[in-house]
N, CA, C and O atoms as CSV, one atom per row, in Angstrom:
chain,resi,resn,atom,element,x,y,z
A,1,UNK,N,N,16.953,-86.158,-240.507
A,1,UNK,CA,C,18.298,-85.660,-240.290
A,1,UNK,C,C,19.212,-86.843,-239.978
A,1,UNK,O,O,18.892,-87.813,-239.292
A,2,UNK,N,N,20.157,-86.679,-240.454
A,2,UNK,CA,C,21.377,-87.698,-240.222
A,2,UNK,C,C,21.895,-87.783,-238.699
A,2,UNK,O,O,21.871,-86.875,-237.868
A,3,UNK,N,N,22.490,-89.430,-238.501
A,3,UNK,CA,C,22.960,-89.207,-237.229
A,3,UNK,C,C,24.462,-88.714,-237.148
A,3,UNK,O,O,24.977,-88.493,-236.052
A,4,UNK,N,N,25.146,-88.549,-238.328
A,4,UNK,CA,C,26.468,-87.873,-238.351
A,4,UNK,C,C,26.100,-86.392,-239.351
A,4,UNK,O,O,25.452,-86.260,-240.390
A,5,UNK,N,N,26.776,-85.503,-238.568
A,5,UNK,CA,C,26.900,-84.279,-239.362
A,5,UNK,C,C,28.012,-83.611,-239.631
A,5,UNK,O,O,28.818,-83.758,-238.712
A,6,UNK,N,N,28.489,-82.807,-240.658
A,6,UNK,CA,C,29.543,-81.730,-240.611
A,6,UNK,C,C,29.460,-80.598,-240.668
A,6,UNK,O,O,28.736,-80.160,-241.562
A,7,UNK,N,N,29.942,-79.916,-240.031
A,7,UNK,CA,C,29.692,-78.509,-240.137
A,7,UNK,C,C,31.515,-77.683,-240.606
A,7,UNK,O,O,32.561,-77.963,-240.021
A,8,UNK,N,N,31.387,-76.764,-241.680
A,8,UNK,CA,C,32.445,-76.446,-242.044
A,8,UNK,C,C,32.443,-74.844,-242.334
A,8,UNK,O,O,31.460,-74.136,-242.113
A,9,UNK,N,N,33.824,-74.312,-242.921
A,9,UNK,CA,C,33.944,-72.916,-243.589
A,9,UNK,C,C,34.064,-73.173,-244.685
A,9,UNK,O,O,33.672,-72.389,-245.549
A,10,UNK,N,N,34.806,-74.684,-245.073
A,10,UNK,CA,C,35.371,-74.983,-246.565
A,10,UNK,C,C,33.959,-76.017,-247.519
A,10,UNK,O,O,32.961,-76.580,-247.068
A,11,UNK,N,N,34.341,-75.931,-248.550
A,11,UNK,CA,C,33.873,-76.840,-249.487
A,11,UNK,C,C,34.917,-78.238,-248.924
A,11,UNK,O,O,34.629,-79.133,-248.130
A,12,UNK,N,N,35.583,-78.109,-249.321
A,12,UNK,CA,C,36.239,-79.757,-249.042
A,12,UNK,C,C,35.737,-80.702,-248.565
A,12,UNK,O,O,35.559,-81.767,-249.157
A,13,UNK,N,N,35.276,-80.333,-246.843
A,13,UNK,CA,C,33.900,-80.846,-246.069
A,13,UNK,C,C,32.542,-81.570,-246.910
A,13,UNK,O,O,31.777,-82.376,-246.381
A,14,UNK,N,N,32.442,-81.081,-248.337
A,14,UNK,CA,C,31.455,-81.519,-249.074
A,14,UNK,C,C,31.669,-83.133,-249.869
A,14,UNK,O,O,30.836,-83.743,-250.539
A,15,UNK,N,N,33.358,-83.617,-249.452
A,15,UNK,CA,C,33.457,-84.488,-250.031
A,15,UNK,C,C,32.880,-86.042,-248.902
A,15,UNK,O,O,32.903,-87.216,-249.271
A,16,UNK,N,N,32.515,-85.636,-247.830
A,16,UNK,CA,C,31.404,-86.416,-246.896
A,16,UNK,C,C,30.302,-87.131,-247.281
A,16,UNK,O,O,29.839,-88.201,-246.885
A,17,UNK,N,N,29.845,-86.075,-248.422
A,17,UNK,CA,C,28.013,-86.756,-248.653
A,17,UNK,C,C,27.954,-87.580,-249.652
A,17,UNK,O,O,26.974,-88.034,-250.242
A,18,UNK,N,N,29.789,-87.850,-249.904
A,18,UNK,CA,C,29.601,-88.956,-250.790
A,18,UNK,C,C,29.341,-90.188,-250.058
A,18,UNK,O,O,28.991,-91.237,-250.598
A,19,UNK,N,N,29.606,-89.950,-248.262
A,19,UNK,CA,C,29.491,-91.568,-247.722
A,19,UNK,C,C,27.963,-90.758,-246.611
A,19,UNK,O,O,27.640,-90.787,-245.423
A,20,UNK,N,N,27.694,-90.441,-247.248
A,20,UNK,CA,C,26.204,-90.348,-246.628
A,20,UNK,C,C,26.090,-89.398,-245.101
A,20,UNK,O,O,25.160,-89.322,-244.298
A,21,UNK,N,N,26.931,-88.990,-245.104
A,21,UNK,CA,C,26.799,-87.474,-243.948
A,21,UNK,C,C,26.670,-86.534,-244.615
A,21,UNK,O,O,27.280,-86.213,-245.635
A,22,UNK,N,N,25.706,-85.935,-243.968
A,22,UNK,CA,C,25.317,-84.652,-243.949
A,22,UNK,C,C,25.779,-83.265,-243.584
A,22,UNK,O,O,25.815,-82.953,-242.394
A,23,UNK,N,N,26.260,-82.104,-244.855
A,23,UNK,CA,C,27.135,-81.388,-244.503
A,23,UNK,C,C,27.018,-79.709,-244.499
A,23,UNK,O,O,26.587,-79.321,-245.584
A,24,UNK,N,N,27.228,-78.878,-243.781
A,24,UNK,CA,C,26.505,-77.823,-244.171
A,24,UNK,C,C,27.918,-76.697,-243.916
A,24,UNK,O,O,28.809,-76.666,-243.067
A,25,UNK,N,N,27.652,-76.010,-244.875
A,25,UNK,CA,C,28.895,-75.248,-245.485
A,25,UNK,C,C,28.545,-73.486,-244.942
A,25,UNK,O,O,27.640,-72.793,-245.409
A,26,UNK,N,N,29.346,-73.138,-244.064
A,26,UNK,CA,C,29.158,-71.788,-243.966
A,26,UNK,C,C,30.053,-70.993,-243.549
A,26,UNK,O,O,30.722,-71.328,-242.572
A,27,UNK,N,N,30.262,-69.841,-244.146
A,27,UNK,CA,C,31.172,-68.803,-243.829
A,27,UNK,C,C,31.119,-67.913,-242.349
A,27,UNK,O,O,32.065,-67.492,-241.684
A,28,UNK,N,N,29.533,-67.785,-242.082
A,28,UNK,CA,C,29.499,-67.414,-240.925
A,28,UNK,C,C,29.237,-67.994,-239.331
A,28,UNK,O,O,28.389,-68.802,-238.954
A,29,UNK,N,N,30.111,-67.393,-238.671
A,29,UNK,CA,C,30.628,-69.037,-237.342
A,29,UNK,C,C,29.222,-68.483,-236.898
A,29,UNK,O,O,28.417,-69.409,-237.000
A,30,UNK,N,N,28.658,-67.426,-236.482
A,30,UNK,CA,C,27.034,-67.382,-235.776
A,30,UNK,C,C,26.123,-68.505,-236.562
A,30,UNK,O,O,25.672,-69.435,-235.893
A,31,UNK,N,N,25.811,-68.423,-238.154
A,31,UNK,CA,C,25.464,-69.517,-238.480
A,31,UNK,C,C,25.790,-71.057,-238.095
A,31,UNK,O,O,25.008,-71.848,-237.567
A,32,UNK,N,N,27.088,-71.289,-238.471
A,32,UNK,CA,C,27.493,-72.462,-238.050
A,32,UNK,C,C,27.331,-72.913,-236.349
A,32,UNK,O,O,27.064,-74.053,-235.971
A,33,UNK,N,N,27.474,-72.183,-235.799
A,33,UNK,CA,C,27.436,-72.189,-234.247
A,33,UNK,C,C,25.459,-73.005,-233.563
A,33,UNK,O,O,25.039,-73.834,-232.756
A,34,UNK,N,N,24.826,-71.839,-234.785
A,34,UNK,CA,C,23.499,-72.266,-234.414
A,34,UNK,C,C,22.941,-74.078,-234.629
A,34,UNK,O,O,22.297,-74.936,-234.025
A,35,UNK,N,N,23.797,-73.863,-236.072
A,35,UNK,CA,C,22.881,-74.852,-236.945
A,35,UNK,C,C,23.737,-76.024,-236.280
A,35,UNK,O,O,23.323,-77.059,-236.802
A,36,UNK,N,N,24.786,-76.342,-235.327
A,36,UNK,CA,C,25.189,-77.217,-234.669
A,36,UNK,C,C,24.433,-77.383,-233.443
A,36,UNK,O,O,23.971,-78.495,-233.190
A,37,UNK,N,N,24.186,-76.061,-232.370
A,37,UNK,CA,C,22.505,-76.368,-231.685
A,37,UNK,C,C,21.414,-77.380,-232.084
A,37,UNK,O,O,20.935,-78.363,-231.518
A,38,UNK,N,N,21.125,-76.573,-233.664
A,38,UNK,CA,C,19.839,-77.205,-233.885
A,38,UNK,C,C,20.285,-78.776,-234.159
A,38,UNK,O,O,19.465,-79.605,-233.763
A,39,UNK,N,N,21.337,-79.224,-234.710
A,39,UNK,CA,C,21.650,-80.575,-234.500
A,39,UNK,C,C,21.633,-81.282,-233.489
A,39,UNK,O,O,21.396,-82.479,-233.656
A,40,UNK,N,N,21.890,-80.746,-232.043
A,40,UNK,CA,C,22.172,-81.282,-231.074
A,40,UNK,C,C,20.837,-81.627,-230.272
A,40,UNK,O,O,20.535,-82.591,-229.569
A,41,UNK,N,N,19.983,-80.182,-230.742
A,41,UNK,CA,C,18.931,-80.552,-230.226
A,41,UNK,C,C,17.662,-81.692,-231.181
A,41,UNK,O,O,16.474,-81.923,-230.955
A,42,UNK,N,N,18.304,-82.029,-231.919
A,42,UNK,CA,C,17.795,-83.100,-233.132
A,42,UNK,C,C,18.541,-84.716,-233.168
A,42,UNK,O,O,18.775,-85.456,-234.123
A,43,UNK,N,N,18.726,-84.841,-232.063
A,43,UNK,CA,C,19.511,-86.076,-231.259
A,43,UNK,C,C,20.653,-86.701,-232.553
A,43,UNK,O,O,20.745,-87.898,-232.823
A,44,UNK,N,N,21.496,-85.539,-233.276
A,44,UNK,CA,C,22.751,-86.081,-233.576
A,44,UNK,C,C,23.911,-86.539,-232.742
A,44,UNK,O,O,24.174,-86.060,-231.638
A,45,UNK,N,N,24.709,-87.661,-233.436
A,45,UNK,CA,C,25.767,-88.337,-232.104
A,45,UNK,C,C,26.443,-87.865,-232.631
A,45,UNK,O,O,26.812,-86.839,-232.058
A,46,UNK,N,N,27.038,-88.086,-233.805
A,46,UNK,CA,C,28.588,-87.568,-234.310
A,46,UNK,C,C,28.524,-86.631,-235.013
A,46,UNK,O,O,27.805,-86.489,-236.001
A,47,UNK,N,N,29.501,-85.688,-234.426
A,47,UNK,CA,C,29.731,-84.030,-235.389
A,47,UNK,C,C,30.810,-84.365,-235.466
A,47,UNK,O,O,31.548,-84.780,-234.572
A,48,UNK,N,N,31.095,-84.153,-237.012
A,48,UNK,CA,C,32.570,-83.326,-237.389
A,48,UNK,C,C,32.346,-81.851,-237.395
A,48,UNK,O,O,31.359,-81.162,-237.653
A,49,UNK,N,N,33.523,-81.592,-237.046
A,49,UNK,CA,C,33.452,-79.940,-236.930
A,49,UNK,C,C,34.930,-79.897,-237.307
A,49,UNK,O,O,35.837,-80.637,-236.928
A,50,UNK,N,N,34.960,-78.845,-238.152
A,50,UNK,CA,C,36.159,-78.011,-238.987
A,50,UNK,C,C,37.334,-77.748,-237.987
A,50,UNK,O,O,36.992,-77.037,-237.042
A,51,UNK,N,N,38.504,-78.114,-237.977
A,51,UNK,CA,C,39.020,-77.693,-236.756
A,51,UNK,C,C,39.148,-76.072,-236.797
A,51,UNK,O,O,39.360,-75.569,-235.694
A,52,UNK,N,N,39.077,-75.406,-237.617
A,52,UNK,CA,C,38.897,-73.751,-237.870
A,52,UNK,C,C,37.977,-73.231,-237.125
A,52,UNK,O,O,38.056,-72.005,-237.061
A,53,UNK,N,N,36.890,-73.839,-236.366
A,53,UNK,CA,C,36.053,-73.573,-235.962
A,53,UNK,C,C,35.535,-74.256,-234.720
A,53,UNK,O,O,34.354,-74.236,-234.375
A,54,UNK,N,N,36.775,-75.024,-233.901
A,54,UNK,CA,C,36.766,-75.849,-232.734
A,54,UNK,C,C,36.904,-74.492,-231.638
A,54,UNK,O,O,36.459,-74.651,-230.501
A,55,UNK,N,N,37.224,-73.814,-231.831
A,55,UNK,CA,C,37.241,-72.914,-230.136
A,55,UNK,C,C,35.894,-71.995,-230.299
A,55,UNK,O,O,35.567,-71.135,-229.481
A,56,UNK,N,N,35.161,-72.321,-231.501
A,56,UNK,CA,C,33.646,-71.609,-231.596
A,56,UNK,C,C,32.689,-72.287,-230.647
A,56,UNK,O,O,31.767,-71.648,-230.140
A,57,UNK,N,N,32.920,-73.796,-230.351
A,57,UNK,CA,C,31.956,-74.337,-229.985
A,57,UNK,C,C,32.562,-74.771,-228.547
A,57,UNK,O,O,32.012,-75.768,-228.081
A,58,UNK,N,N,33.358,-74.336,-227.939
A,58,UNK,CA,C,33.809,-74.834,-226.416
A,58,UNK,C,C,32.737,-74.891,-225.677
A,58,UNK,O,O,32.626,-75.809,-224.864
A,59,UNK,N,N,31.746,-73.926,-225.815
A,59,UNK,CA,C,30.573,-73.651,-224.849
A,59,UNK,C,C,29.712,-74.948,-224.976
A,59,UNK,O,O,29.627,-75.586,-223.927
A,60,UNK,N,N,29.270,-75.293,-225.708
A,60,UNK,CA,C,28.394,-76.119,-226.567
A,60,UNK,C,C,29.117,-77.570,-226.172
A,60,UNK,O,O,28.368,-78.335,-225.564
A,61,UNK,N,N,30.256,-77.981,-226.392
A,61,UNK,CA,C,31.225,-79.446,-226.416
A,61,UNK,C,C,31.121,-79.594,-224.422
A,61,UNK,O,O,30.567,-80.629,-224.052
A,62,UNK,N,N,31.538,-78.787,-223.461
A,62,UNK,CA,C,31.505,-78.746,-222.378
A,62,UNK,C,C,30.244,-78.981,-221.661
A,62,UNK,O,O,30.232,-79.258,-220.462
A,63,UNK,N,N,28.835,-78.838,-222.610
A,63,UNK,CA,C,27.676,-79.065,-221.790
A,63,UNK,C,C,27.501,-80.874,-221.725
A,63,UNK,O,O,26.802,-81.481,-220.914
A,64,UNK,N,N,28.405,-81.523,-222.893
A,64,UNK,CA,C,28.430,-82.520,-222.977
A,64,UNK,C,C,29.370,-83.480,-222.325
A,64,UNK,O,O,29.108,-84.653,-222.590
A,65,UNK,N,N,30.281,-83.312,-221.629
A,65,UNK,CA,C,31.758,-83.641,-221.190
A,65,UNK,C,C,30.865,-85.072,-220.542
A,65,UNK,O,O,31.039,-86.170,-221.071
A,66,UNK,N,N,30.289,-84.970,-219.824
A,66,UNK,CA,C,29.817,-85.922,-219.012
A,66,UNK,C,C,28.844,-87.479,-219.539
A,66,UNK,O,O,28.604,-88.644,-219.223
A,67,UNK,N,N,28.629,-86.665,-220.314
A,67,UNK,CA,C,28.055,-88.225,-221.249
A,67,UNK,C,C,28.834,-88.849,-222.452
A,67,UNK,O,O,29.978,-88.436,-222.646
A,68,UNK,N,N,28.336,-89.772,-223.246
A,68,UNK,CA,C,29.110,-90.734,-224.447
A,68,UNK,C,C,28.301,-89.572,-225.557
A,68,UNK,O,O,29.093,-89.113,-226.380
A,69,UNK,N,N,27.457,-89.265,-225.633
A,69,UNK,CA,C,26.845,-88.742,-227.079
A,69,UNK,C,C,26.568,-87.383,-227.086
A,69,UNK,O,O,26.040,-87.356,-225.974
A,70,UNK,N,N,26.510,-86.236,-227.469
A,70,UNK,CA,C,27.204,-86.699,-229.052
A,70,UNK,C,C,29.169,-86.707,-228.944
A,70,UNK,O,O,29.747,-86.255,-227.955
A,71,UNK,N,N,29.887,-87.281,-230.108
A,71,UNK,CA,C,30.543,-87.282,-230.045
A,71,UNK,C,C,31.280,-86.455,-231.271
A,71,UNK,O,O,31.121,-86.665,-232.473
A,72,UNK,N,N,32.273,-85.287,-230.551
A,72,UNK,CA,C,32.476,-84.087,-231.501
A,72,UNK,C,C,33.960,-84.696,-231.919
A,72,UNK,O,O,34.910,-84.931,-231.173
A,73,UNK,N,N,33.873,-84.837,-233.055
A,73,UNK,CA,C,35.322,-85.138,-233.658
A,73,UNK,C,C,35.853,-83.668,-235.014
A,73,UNK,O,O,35.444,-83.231,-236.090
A,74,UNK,N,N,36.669,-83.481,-234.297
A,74,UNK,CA,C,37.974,-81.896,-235.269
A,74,UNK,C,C,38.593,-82.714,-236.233
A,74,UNK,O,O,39.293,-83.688,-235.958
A,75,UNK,N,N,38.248,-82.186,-237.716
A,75,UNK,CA,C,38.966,-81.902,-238.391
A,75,UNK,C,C,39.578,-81.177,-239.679
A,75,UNK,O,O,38.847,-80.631,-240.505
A,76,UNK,N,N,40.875,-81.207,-239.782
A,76,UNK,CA,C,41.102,-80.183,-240.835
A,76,UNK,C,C,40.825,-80.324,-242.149
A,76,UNK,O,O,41.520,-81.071,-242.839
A,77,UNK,N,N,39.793,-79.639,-242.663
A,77,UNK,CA,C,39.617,-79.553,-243.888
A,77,UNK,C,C,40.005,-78.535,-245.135
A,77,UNK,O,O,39.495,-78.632,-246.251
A,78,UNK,N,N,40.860,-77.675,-244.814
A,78,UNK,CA,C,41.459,-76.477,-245.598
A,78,UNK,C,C,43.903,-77.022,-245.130
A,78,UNK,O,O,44.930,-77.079,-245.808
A,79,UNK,N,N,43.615,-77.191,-244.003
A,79,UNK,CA,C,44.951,-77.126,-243.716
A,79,UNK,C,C,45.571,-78.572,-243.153
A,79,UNK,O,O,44.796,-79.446,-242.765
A,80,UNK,N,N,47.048,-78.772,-243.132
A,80,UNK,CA,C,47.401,-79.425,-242.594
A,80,UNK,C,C,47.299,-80.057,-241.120
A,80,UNK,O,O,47.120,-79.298,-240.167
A,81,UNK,N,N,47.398,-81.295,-240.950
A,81,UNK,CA,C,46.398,-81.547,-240.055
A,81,UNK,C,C,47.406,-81.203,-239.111
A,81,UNK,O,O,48.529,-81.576,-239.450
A,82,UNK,N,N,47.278,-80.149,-237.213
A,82,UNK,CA,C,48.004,-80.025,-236.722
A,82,UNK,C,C,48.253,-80.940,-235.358
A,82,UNK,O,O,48.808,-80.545,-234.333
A,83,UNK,N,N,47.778,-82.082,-235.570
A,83,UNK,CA,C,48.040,-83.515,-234.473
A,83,UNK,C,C,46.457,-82.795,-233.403
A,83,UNK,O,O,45.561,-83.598,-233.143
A,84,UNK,N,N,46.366,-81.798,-233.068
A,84,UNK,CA,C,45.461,-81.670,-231.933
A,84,UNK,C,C,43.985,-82.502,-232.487
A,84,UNK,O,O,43.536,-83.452,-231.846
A,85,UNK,N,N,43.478,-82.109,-233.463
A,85,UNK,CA,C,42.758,-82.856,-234.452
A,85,UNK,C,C,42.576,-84.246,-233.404
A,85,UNK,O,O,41.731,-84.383,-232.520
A,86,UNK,N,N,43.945,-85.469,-233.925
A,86,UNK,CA,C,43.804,-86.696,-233.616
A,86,UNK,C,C,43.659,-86.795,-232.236
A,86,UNK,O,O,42.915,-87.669,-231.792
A,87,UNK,N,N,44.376,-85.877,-231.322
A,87,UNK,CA,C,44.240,-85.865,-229.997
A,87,UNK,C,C,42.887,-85.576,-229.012
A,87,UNK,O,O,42.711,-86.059,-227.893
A,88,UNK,N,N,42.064,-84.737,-229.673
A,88,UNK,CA,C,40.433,-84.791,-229.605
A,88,UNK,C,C,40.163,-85.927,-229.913
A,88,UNK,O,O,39.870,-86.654,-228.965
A,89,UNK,N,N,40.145,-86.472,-231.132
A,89,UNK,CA,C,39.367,-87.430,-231.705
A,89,UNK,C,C,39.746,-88.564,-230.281
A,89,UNK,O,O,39.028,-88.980,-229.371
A,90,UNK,N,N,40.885,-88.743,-230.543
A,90,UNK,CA,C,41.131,-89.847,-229.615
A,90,UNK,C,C,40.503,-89.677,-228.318
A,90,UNK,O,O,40.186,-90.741,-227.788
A,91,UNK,N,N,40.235,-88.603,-227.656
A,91,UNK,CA,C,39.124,-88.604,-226.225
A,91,UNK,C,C,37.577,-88.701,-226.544
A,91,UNK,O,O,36.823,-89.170,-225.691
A,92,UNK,N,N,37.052,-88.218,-227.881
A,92,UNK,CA,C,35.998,-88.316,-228.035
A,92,UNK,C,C,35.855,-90.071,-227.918
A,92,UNK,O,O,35.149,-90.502,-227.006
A,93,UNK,N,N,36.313,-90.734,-228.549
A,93,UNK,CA,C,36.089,-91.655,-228.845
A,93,UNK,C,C,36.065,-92.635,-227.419
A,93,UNK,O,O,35.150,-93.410,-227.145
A,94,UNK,N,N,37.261,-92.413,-226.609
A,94,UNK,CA,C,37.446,-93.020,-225.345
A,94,UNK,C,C,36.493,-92.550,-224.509
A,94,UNK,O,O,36.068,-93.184,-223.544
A,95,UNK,N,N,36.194,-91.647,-224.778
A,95,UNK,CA,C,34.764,-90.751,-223.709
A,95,UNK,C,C,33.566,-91.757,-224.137
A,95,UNK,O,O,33.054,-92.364,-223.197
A,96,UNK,N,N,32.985,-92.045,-225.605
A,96,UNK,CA,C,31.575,-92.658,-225.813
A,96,UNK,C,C,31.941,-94.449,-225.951
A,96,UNK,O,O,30.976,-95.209,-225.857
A,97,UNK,N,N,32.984,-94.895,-226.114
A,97,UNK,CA,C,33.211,-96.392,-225.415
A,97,UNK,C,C,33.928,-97.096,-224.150
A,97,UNK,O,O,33.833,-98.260,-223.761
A,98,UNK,N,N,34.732,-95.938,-223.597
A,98,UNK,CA,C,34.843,-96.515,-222.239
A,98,UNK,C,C,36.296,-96.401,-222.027
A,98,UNK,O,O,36.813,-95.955,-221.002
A,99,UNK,N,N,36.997,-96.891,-223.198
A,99,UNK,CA,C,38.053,-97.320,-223.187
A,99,UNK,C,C,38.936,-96.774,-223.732
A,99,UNK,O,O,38.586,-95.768,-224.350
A,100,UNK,N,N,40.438,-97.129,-223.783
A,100,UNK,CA,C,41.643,-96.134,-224.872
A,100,UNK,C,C,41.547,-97.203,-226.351
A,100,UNK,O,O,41.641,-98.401,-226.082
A,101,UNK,N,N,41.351,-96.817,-228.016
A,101,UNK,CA,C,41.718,-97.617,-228.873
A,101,UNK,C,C,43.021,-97.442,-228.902
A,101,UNK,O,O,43.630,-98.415,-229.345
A,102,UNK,N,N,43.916,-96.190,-228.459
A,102,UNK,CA,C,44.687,-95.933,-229.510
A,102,UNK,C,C,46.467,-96.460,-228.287
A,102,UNK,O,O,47.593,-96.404,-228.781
């Protein structure tokens, strides 16, 4: 298993495995919900996750708040991106190196 994954609703998400992440496409959030478990429990660091499907996993992102890994980065893959996207990204990132890049 890859150490980056995506999990999505859309195809678009499929344009990833051209740089070698691993992506899994599903309509149903119980599916998607799980098969991000089973990632987590398969020592993945970086998830993309669909932002369509960021308030599915609050439960799941919060068990992690306290450590650097994994690191969950939102984004939009069907819609325009609505800034919250970059505004996650940007804490994920400051959460697993320490520091602000941005």
């Amino acid at each position: 298993m890859s150490q980056i994954m995506c999990f999505s609703k859309s195809d678009n998400a499929l344009i990833l495995e051209s740089v070698g992440v691993s992506v899994i496409i599903d309509n149903n959030e119980d599916n998607l919900k799980d098969n991000i478990k089973k990632s987590l429990n398969n020592d993945v660091k970086i998830l993309l996750i669909d932002e369509d499907i960021q308030e599915l996993i609050i439960d799941i992102k919060e068990k992690y708040d306290d450590v650097a890994f994994p690191i969950f980065i939102s984004l939009p893959f069907k819609d325009k991106p609505t800034g919250k996207s970059l505004n996650e990204m940007k804490k994920s990132i400051e959460k697993a190196i320490g520091i602000s890049v941005f």
